[in-house]
C-alpha positions in Angstrom: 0.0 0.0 0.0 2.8 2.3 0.8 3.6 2.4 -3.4 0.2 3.8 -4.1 0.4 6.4 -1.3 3.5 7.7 -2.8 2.6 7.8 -6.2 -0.6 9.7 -5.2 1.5 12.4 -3.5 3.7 12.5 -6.2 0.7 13.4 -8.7 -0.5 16.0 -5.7 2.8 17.2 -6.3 3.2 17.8 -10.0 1.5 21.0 -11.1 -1.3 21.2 -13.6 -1.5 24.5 -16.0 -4.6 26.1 -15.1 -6.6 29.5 -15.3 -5.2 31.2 -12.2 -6.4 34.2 -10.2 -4.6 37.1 -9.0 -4.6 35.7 -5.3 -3.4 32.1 -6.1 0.0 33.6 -8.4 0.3 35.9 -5.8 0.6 33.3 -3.2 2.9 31.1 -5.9 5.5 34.0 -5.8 5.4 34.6 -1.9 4.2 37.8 -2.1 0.8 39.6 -1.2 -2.2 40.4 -3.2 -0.7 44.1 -3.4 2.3 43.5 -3.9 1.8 41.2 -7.4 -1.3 43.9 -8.2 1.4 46.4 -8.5 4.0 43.8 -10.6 1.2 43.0 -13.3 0.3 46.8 -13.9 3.6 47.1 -15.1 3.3 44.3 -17.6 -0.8 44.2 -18.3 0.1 45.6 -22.2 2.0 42.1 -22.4 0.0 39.6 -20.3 -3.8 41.4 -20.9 -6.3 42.1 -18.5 -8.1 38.7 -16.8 -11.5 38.2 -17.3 -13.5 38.1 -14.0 -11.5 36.7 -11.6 -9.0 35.2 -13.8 -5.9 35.2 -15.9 -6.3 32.4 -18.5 -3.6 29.6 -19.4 -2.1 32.0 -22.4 -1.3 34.7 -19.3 -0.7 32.6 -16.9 2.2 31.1 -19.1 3.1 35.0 -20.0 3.5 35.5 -16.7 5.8 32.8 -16.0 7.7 34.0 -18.6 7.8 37.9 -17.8 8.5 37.0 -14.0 9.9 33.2 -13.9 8.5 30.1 -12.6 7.8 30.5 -8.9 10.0 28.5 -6.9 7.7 26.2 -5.3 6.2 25.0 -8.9 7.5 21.1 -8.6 7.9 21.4 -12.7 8.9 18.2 -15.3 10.8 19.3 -18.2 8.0 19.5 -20.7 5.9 21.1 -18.4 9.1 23.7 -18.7 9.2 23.8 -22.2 6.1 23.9 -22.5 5.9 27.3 -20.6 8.6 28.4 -22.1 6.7 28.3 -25.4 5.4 32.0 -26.7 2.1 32.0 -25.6 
């Protein structure tokens, strides 16, 4: 049983690309709501605005890109490259 446990953390572990809001990449980067408000006004003509409550996969992986992958992202390669991709 132990095997299954780990592998199920594991995929807990592995991050899925997503629609993200404001609160959940500011959180990603360590910094507060406020703080990452005042980051993406300086870069909103690159990344767009989000609609409602959210920044969509495309921004999300502009972001990334603009401001690098937080450091708590547990990231495979592809999931890298794929990032890494223009959006």
């Amino acid at each position: 049983m132990k095997g299954k446990q780990g592998e199920e953390q594991l995929k807990e572990a592995v991050f899925v690309l997503k629609a993200l809001t404001h609160k959940q990449l500011a959180q990603m980067y360590g910094v507060s709501w406020l703080t990452f408000q005042n980051w993406i006004k300086k870069v909103e003509h690159e990344v767009g605005r989000k609609t409602g409550h959210f920044y969509h996969v495309h921004q999300v992986k502009k972001i990334f890109q603009i401001f690098g992958l937080p450091k708590q992202l547990n990231l495979t390669a592809n999931d890298t490259d794929e990032i890494n991709k223009l959006a």
